[in-house]
C-alpha positions in Angstrom: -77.5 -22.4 -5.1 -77.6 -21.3 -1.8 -79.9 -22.9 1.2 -79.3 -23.5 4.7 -77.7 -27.2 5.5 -76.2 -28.8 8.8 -73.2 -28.4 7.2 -71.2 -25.8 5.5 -71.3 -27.3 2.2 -71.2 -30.0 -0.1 -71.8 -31.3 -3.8 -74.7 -34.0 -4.3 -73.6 -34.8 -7.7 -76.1 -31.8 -9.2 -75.9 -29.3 -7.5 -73.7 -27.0 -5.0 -74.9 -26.7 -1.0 -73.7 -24.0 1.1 -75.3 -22.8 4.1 -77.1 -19.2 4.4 -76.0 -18.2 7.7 -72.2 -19.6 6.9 -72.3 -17.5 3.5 -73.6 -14.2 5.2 -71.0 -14.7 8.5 -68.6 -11.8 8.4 -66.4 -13.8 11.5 -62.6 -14.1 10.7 -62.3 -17.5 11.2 -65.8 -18.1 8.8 -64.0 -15.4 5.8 -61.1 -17.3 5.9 -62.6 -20.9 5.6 -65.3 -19.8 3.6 -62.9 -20.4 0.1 -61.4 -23.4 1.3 -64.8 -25.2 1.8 -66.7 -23.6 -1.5 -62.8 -24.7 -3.8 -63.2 -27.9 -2.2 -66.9 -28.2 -3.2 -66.4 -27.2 -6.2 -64.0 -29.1 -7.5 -66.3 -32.2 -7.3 -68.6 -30.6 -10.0 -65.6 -29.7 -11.8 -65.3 -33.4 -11.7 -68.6 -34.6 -12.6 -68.7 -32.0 -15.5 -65.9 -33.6 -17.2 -67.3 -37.1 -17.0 -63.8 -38.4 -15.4 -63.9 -41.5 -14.1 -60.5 -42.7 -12.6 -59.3 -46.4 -12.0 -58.6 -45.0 -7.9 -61.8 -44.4 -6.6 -60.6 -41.8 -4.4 -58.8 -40.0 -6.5 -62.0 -37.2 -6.7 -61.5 -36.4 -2.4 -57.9 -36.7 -2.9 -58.2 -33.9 -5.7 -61.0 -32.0 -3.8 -58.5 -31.8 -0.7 -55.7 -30.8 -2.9 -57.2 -27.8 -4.4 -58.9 -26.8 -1.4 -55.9 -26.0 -0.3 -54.8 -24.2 -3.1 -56.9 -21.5 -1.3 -55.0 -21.6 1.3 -52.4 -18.1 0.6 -55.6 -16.1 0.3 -57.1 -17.4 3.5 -53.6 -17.0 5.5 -54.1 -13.3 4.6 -57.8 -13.1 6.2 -56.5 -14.3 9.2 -52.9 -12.0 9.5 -55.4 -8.5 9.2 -57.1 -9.6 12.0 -56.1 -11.6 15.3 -52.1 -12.3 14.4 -52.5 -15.0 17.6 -54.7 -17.0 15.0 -53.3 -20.0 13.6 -53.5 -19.6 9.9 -55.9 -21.9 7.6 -52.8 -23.6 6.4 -51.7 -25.2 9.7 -55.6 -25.6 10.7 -56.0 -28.0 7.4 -53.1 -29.9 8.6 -54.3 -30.6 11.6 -57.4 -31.7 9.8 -55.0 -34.3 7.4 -52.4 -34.8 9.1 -48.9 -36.5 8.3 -49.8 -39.8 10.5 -53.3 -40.5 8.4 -51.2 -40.1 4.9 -48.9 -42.9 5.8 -51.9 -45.3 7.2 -53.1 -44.7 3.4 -49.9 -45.1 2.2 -49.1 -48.3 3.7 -52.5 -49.6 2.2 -51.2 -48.4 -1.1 -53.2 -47.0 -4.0 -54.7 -49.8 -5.4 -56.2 -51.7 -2.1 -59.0 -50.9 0.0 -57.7 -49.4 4.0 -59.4 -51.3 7.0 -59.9 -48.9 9.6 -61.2 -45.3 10.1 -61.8 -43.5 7.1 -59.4 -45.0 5.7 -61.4 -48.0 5.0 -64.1 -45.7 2.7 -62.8 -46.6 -0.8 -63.7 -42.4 -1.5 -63.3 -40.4 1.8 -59.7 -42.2 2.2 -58.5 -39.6 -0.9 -58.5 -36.9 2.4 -55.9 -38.4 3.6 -53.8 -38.3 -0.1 -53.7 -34.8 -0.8 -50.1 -34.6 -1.1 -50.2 -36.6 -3.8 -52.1 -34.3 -5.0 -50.0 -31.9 -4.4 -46.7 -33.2 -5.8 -48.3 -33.9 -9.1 -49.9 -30.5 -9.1 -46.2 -28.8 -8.5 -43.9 -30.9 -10.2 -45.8 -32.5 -13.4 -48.5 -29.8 -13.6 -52.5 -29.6 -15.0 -51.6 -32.5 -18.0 -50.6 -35.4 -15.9 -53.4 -35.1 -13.4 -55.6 -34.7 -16.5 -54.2 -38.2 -17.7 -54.4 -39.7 -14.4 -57.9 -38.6 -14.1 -59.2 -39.9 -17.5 -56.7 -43.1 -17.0 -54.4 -42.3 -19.7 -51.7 -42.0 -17.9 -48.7 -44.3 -18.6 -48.0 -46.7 -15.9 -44.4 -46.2 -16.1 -44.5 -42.4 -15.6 -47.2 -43.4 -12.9 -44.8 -45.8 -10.9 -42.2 -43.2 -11.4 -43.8 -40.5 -9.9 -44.9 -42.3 -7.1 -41.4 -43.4 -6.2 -40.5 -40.0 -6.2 -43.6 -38.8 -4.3 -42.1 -41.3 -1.6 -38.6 -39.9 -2.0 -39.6 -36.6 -1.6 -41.1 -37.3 2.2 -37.9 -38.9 3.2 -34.9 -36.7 1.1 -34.3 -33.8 2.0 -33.1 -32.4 -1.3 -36.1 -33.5 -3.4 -38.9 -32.5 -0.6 -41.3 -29.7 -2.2 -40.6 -25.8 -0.8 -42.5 -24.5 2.0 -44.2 -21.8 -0.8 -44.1 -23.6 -3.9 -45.0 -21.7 -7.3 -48.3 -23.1 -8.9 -50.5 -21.9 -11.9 -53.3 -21.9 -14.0 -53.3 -23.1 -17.3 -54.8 -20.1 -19.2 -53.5 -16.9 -21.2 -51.9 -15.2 -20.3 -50.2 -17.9 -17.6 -51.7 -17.3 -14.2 -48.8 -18.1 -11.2 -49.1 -18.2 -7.9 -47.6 -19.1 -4.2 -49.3 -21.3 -2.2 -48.6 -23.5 0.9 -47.1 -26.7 -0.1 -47.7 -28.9 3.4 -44.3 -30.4 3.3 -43.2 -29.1 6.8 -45.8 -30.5 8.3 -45.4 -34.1 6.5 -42.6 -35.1 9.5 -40.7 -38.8 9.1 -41.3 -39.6 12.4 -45.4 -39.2 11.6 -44.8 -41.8 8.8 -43.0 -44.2 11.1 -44.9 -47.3 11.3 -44.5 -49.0 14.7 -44.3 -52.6 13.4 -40.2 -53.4 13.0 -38.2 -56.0 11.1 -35.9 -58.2 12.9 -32.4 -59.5 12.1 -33.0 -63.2 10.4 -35.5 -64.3 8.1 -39.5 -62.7 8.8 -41.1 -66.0 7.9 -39.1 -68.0 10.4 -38.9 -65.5 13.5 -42.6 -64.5 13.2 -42.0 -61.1 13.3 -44.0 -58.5 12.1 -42.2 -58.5 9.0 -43.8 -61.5 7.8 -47.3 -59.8 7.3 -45.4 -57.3 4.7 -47.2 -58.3 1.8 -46.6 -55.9 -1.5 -49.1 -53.8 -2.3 -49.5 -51.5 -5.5 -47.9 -48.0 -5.1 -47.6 -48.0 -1.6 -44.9 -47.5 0.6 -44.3 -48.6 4.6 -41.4 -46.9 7.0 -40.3 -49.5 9.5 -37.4 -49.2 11.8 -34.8 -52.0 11.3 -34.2 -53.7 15.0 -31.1 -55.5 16.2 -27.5 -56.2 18.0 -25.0 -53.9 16.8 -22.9 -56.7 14.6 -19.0 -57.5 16.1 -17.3 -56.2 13.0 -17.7 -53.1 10.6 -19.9 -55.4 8.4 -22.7 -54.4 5.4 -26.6 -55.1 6.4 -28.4 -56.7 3.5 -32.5 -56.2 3.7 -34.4 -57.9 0.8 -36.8 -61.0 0.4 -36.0 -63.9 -0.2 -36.7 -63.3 -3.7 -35.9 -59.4 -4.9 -38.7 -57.5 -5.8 -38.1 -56.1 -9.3 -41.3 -53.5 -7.9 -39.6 -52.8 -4.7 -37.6 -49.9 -4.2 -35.8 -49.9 -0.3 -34.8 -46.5 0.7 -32.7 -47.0 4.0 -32.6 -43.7 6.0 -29.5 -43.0 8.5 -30.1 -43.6 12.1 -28.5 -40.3 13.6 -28.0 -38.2 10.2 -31.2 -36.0 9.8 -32.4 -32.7 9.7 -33.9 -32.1 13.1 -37.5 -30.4 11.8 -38.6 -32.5 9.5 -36.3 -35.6 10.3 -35.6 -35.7 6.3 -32.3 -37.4 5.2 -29.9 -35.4 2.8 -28.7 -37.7 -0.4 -25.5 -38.8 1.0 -27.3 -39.9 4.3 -29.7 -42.5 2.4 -29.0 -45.9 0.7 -31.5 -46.9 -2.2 -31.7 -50.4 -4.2 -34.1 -51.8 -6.1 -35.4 -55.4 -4.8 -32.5 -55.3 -2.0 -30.2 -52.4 -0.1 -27.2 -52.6 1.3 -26.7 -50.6 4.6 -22.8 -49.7 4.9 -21.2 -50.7 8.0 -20.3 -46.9 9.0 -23.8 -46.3 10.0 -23.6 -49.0 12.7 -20.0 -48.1 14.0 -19.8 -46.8 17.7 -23.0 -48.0 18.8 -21.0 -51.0 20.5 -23.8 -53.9 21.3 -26.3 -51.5 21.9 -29.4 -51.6 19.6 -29.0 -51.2 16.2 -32.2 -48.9 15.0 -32.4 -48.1 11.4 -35.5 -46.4 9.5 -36.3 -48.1 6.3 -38.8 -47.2 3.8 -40.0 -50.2 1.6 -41.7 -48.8 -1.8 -44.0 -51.0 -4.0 -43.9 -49.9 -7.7 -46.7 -51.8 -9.0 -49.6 -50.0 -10.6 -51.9 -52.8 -10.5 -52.1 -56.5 -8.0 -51.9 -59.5 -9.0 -54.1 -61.5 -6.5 -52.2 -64.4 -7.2 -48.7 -62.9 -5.6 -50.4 -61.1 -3.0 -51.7 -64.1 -1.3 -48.7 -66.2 -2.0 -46.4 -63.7 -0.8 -46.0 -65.6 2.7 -43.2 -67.5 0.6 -41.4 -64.3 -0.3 -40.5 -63.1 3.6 -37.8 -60.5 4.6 -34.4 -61.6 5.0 -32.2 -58.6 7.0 -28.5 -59.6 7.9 -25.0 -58.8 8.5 -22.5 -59.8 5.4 -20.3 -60.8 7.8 -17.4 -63.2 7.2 -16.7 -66.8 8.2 -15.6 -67.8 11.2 -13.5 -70.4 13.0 -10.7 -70.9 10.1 -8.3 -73.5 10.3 -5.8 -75.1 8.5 -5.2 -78.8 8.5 -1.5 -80.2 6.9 -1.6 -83.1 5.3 1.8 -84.3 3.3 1.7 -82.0 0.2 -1.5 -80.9 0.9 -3.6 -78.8 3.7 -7.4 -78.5 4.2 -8.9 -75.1 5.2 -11.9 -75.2 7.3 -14.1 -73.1 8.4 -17.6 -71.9 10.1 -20.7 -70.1 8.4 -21.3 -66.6 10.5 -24.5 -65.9 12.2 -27.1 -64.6 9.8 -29.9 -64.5 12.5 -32.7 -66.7 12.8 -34.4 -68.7 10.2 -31.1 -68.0 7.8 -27.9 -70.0 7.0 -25.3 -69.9 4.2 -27.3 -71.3 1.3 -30.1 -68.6 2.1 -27.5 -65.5 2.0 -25.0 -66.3 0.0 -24.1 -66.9 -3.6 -20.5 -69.1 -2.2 -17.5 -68.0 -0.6 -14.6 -66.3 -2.4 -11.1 -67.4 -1.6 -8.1 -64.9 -1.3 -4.3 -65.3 -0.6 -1.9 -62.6 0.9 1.9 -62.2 1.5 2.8 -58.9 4.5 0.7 -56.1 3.4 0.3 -56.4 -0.3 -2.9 -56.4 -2.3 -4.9 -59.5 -1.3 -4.7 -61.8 -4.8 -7.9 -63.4 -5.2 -8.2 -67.0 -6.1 -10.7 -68.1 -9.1 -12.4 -71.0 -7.6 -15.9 -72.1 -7.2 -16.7 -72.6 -3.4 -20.7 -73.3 -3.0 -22.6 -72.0 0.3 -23.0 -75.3 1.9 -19.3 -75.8 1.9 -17.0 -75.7 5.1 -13.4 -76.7 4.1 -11.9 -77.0 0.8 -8.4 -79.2 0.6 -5.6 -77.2 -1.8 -1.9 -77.9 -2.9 1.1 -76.4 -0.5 3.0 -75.9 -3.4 0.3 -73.3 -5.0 1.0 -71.2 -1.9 4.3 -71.4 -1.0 4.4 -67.8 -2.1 2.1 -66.3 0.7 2.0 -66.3 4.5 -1.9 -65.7 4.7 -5.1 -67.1 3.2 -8.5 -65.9 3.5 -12.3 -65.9 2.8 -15.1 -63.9 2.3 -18.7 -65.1 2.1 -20.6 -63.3 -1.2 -23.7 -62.2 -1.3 -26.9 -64.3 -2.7 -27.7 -60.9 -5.0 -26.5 -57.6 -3.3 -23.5 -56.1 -5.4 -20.8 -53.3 -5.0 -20.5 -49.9 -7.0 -18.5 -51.9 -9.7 -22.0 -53.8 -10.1 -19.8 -57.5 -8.6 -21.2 -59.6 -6.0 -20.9 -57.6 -2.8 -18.5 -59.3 -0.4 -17.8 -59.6 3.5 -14.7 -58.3 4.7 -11.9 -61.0 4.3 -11.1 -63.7 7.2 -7.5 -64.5 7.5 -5.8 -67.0 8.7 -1.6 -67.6 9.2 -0.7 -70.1 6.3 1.2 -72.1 8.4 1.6 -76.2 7.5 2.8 -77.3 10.4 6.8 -76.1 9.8 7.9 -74.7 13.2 8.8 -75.7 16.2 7.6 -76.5 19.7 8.8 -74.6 22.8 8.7 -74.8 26.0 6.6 -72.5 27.5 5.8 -73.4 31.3 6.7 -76.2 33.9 4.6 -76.9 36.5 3.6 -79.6 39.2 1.3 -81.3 41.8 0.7 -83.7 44.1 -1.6 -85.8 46.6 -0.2 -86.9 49.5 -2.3 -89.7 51.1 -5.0 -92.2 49.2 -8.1 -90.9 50.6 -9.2 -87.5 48.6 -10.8 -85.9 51.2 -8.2 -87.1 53.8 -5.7 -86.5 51.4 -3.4 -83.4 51.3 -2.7 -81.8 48.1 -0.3 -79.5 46.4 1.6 -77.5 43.2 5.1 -77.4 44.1 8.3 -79.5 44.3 8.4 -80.5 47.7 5.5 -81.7 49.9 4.7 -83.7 53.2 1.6 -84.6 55.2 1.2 -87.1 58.0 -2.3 -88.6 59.4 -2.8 -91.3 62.0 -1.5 -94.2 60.0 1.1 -92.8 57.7 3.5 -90.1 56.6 4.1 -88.7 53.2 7.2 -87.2 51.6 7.7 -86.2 48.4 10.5 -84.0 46.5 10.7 -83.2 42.9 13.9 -82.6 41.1 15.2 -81.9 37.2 14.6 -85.5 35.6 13.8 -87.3 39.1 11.3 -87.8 42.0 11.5 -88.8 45.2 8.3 -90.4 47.2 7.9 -92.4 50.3 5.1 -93.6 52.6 5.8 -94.9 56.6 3.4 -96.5 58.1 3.5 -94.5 61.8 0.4 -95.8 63.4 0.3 -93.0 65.8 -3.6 -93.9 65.9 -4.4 -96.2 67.6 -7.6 -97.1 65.6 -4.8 -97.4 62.9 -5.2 -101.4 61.5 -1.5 -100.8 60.5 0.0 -101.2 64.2 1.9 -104.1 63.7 3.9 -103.2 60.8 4.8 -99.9 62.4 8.5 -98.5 60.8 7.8 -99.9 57.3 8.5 -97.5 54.8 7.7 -97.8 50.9 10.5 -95.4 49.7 11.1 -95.0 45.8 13.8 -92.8 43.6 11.4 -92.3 40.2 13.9 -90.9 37.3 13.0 -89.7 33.4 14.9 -88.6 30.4 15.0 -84.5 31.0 12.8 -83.1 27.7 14.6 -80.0 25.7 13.3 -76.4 25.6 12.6 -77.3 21.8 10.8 -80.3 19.5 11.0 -80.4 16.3 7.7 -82.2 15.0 8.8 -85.8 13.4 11.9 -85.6 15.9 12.6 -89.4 17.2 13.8 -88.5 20.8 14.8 -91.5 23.2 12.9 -91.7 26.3 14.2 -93.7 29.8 11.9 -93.9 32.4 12.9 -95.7 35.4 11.8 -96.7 39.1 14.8 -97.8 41.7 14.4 -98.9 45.9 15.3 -95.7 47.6 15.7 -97.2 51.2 12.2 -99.6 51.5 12.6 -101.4 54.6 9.7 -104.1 56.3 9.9 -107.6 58.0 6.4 -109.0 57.6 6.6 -109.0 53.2 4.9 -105.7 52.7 3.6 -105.0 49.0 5.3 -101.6 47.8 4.5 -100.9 44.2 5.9 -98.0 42.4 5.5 -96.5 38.6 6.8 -94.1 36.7 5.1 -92.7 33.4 5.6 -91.1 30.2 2.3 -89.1 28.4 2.6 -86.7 25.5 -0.8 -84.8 24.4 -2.9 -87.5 25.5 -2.4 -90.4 23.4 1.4 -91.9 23.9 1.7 -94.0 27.2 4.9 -94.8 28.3 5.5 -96.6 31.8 8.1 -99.0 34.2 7.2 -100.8 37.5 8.8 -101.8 40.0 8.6 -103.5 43.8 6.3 -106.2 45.2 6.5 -108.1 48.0 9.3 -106.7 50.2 11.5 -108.5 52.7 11.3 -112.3 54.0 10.9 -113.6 50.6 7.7 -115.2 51.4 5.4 -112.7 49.6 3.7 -113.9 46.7 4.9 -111.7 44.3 8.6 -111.2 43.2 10.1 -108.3 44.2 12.0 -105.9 41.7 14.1 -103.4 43.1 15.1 -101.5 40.5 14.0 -101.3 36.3 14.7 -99.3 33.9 13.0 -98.8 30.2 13.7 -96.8 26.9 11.4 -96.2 24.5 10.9 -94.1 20.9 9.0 -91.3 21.0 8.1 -89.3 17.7 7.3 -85.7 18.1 3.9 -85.3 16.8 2.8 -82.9 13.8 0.8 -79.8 15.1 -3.1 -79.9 14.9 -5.4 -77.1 13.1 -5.8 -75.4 16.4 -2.5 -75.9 17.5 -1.1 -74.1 14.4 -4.2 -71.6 14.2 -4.9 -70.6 17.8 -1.2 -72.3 19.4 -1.2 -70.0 23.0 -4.8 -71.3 24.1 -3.4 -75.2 22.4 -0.3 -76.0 23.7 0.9 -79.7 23.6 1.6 -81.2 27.5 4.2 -83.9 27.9 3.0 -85.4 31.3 5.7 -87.4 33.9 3.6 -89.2 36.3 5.1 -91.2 39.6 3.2 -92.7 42.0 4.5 -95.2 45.4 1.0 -97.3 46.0 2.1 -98.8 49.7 -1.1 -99.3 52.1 -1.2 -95.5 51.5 -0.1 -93.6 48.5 1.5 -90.8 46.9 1.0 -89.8 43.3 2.3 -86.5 41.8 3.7 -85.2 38.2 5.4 -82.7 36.2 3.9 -81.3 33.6 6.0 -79.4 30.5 3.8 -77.0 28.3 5.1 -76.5 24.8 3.5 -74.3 22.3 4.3 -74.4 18.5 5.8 -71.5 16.9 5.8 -71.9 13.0 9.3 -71.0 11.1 
């Protein structure tokens, strides 16, 4: 039927409109369209006539569209007889349907009703699926459309094919040919080239711009959150994130695997450069969860991690009931990386390792990620052996027997995954975190010596130092100080060269001290008993008017064992009210302490100080010490 129409054609459910004028129009470009419009037309009655009557409501347009452009090879020759500057039909319809408005279908999914644009008409929005179409029409042929169209279709073959419809836009090996051989089932066998649309159906166009963050999408409020499954759909997202510090795997799953899910992870540099496709060995697929090798992320330092990931829902129809309860099942992306901070702890027979979870980004911890930790043991290079025992993700030190690992010099741990395994099908594990199995046997040696002083009792008056020898007058008093191997020398004299100075009248009185110590050995043996002396002795104190000169010497090792003497008090007519001592002398027993866990783990940036502090407290004051560094080195 043939009458003049706004429009170059259509189907009404009866009958077939196609306008006069466009019919009788002997332009190029109107020859050349002209099949494409009447196929597309006509396949509507084709699909009226047969009474089909799909479950996908769109599924007529999507066909329509499809073999429209099975029209397309005869068309393209219309075109090259005349202007050879024309764009061919092909490339016009794919401007028409082009690769961005597939994947705002896709995303929606099969099943599920778009929101916006023509994708929101529950019919027209098959325009925008004609590549499904397409694949069906080249790889399964005229029988599984049939079945799809009259809903016979088995909805494993159907999830099947529609995971491999997704592959095929993302791998390069398993995309459809440019010209792809199609036919007609009749007899004889009718074949075929036509245009396929593949070129055209870029990754970049089927890039959504949402991303997914490192940590857990429910917890970060990224857009990840809102990726709710939907039947046979699938969404491209580009994974966004700190490079990780290590050559560690990237897990991306929910927090509970999707049995429906397939993740195809596509490799951030690797691609072909025309249609941005990924060749098989560049791409990493898992069901409910993938694991993205560490080589992908290596050399990209702490720049931005960007990874294209394609996340592909199975499911042939929706449960309402998971869809809106999905906001419990967010997406979890992390490193597997291993734990951090380990130390060891000696205690008699036994020692406790400890450790730190890693950083699995916001809204994640240990119990999240992980199944447990697995514990290893290594002597030099050799195999690491591991070690059968049970350690849960909440756990951050575990106590063992010396005598189980007297054998190695290492031990180590590696956190396992929640549900990601290796090729062997075992719980995929971190690289291995070592730590020196050291116990505390070793010694301690000395490493630096240093000193200081402050000349004078007022800080900001005061005049201060780092060396053996030091001296510093102000308008009451002079300062001396001289530090030797095992001894000390301080004085203060009151000068009263001021003469605001309140110290006029006991002018020449000098509080002068000889502070002495055991000299310590370059080496300590921890649980060494070493004798300590301290003493304090009058080096020359003279005064006439019972001056009080005090004077110390002390003894501190790491912080916590205070040794000290005294001596002086009120010096000269006797009359001073308290007794003077001259000269005292002290021993005490020291033990060498045991190393701590950083001490044995981390011993340069931990080293144990053994402090000697003197100090001659006359009206003014000097104070200074020595200060001996020692830093364990395990035997």
């Amino acid at each position: 039927w043939v009458h003049k129409s706004d429009v170059c054609g259509y189907w009404d459910g009866v009958k077939l409109h196609v306008d006069s004028d466009y019919l009788q129009n002997d332009n190029p470009d109107t020859k050349a369209s002209r099949r494409v419009v009447i196929a597309h037309e006509f396949w509507h009655s084709v699909y009226q006539h047969n009474h089909y009557k799909s479950n996908f409501p769109w599924l007529d347009e999507c066909l329509a569209t499809t073999f429209e452009s099975e029209a397309l090879s005869d068309a393209e020759l219309l075109y090259s007889q005349q202007d050879p500057s024309a764009l061919p039909m092909s490339e016009r319809f794919y401007d028409m349907y082009p690769a961005d408005k597939l994947a705002l279908t896709l995303r929606t999914g099969f099943v599920l009703d778009g929101t916006e644009g023509v994708d929101a008409d529950r019919a027209k929005r098959g325009y925008h699926l004609w590549a499904w179409g397409k694949f069906l029409l080249h790889t399964q042929g005229h029988d599984t459309i049939r079945e799809l169209l009259r809903n016979t279709i088995d909805p494993k073959l159907l999830a099947t094919e529609f995971s491999m419809f997704c592959r095929s836009l993302l791998i390069k090996e398993l995309e459809l040919e440019e010209d792809g051989l199609a036919s007609i089932p009749k007899t004889p066998l009718l074949e075929y080239i036509t245009k396929t649309g593949w070129p055209f159906l870029t990754v970049d166009k089927l890039l959504d711009t949402g991303i997914i963050s490192l940590g857990n999408a429910g917890a970060a409020f990224t857009s990840g959150v809102a990726l709710k499954p939907s039947p046979l759909s699938m969404t491209i997202r580009n994974i966004k994130g700190k490079a990780p510090d290590g050559e560690y795997p990237l897990i991306l799953r929910r927090f509970k695997p999707d049995a429906n899910e397939d993740i195809i992870a596509l490799h951030p540099t690797k691609k072909d450069t025309e249609s941005e496709r990924r060749s098989l060995d560049d791409v990493e697929v898992g069901t409910g969860w993938v694991v993205i090798p560490p080589e992908w992320t290596i050399g990209l330092s702490k720049k931005d991690v960007e990874i294209p990931v394609a996340i592909v829902h199975r499911a042939v129809k929706q449960t309402w009931a998971e869809y809106f309860g999905y906001g419990d099942n967010p997406l979890y992306c992390y490193y597997l990386s291993p734990p951090i901070d380990l130390q060891i702890v000696p205690s008699g027979g036994q020692f406790t390792l400890r450790w730190s979870e890693p950083d699995f980004g916001p809204g994640l911890s240990a119990e999240h990620c992980l199944k447990g930790y697995r514990l290893f043991a290594r002597k030099g290079n050799q195999t690491p052996v591991p070690i059968g025992m049970e350690i849960k993700p909440k756990q951050t030190s575990l106590t063992l027997n010396t005598a189980s690992y007297q054998n190695y010099d290492k031990i180590g741990l590696a956190c396992e995954d929640l549900y990601a395994a290796d090729s062997q099908k075992k719980g995929l594990l971190s690289p291995i975190a070592w730590v020196d199995l050291k116990t505390g046997k070793g010694v301690w040696i000395l490493e630096s010596e240093s000193y200081s002083y402050q000349l004078g009792r007022n800080l900001f008056d005061a005049e201060t130092g780092s060396g053996r020898e030091g001296a510093y007058e102000d308008g009451c008093f002079a300062y001396r100080i001289s530090i030797g191997d095992g001894q000390a020398r301080t004085s203060v004299q009151i000068t009263a060269k001021d003469t605001f100075c309140s110290y006029w009248s006991r002018k020449g009185e000098i509080s002068k001290f000889l502070h002495t110590w055991t000299p310590l050995p370059k080496q300590l043996v921890p649980g060494q008993k070493l004798t300590i002396q301290l003493g304090v002795s009058d080096d020359g104190c003279t005064g006439k008017y019972s001056p009080i000169f005090n004077a110390k010497t002390s003894f501190r090792a790491a912080g916590y064992d205070v040794y000290e003497v005294e001596a002086g008090g009120s010096f000269g007519s006797g009359i001073g009210t308290i007794p003077w001592v001259g000269r005292l002398q002290k021993q005490y027993e020291w033990v060498v302490p045991e190393p701590s866990a950083l001490e044995i783990s981390q011993p340069k940036a931990n080293p144990m100080t053994i402090s000697i502090y003197f100090e001659n407290d006359a009206a003014g004051a000097v104070t200074g010490g020595v200060f001996y560094r020692y830093v364990f080195h395990p035997q």
